[in-house]
Each structure stands twice: as structure tokens, then as C-alpha cells.
C-alpha positions as CSV (number, residue, x, y, z in Angstrom):
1,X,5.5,5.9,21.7
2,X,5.8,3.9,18.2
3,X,8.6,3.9,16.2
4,X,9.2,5.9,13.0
5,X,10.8,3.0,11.3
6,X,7.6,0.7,11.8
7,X,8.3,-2.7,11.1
8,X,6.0,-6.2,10.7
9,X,3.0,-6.6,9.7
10,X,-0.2,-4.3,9.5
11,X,-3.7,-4.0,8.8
12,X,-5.2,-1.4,6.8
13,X,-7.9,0.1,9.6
14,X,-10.1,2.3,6.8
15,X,-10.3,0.1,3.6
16,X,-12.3,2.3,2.3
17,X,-9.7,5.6,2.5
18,X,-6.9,3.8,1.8
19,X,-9.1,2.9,-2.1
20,X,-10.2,6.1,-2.3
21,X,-6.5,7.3,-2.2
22,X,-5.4,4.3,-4.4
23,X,-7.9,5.5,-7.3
24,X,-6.9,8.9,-6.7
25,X,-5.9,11.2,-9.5
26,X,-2.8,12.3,-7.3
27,X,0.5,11.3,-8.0
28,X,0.8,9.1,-4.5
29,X,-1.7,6.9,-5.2
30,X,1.1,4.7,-6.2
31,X,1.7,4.4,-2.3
32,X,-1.8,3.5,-1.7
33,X,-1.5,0.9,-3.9
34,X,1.6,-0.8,-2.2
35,X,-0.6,-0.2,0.7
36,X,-3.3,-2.4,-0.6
37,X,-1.0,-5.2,-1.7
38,X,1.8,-6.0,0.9
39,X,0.6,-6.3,4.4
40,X,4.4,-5.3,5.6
41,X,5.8,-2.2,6.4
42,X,8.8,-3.8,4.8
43,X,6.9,-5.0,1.9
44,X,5.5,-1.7,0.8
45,X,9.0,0.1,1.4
46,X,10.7,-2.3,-0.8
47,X,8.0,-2.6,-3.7
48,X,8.1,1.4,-3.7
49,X,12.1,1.3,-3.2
50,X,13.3,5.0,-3.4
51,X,10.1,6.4,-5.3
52,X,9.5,9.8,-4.7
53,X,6.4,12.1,-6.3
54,X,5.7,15.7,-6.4
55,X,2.1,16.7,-5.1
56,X,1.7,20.4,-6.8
57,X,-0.6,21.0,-3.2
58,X,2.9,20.1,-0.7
59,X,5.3,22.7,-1.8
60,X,8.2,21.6,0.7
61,X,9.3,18.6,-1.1
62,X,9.2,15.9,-2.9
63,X,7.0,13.0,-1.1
64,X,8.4,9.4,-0.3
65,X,6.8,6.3,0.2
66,X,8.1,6.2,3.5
67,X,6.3,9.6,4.4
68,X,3.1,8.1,3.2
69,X,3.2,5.1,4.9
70,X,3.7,6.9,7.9
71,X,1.0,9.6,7.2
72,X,-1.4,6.5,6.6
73,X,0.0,5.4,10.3
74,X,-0.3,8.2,11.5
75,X,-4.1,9.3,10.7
76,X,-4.6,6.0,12.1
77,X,-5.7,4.3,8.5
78,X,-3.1,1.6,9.1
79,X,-1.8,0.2,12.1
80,X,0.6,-2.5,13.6
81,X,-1.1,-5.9,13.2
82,X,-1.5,-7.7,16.7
């Protein structure tokens, strides 16, 4: 089982989702973006901090950084380097 507090490095797995979401016009694109420009699960939580967003479509709360990065993990876009 992985952990839910991934740590090290990654490799984005879909380039071309990960862009997609990254050019979105959907307030976590800003995730995506960290995505696309650390290559650390430590990295991206700590150029994203505490952000959160609110997606009008996800009702339940506001969404984290932390939540996207492991949704990306997750749906198998990203996934532990090595």
C-alpha cells in the first residue's frame, strides 16, 4: 500500500493530462502547474504552501494542493520516481 504522505521524487506518467489541467480554466490549475515545475512531492507542497481553491463542481469543500497531488497519484498521472 503507498503512503498518503508521498514523499521524494516523482515523474509525471501523462504529460499530456497533467498540461491539459495546467491550462485549464479551473481554479486548480495552479496545482498542475507546481506539478509541472517541481519534481518533489515536497517541492510542490511547499511552492503551493496552504493554498486552497473552491471548484463550484466539488461542493464538499474547499480543495488543497495536497488533495490534488494525491488525486494526480492516484489516477496514476504521477507516480514515485524509481
Amino acid at each position: 500500500m503507498k503512503t498518503i504522505n508521498p514523499t521524494g521524487p516523482y515523474e509525471i506518467v501523462d504529460l499530456a493530462y497533467v498540461h491539459d489541467k495546467a491550462n485549464a480554466d479551473d481554479p486548480r490549475r495552479v496545482f498542475a502547474q507546481a506539478i509541472l515545475q517541481h519534481r518533489t512531492y515536497e517541492g510542490v507542497l511547499a511552492a503551493i504552501g496552504a493554498m486552497s481553491v473552491i471548484v463550484p463542481s466539488y461542493n464538499a469543500r474547499p480543495v488543497t494542493g495536497r488533495m490534488e497531488v494525491l488525486y494526480f497519484r492516484r489516477r496514476g498521472k504521477i507516480a514515485d520516481a524509481g
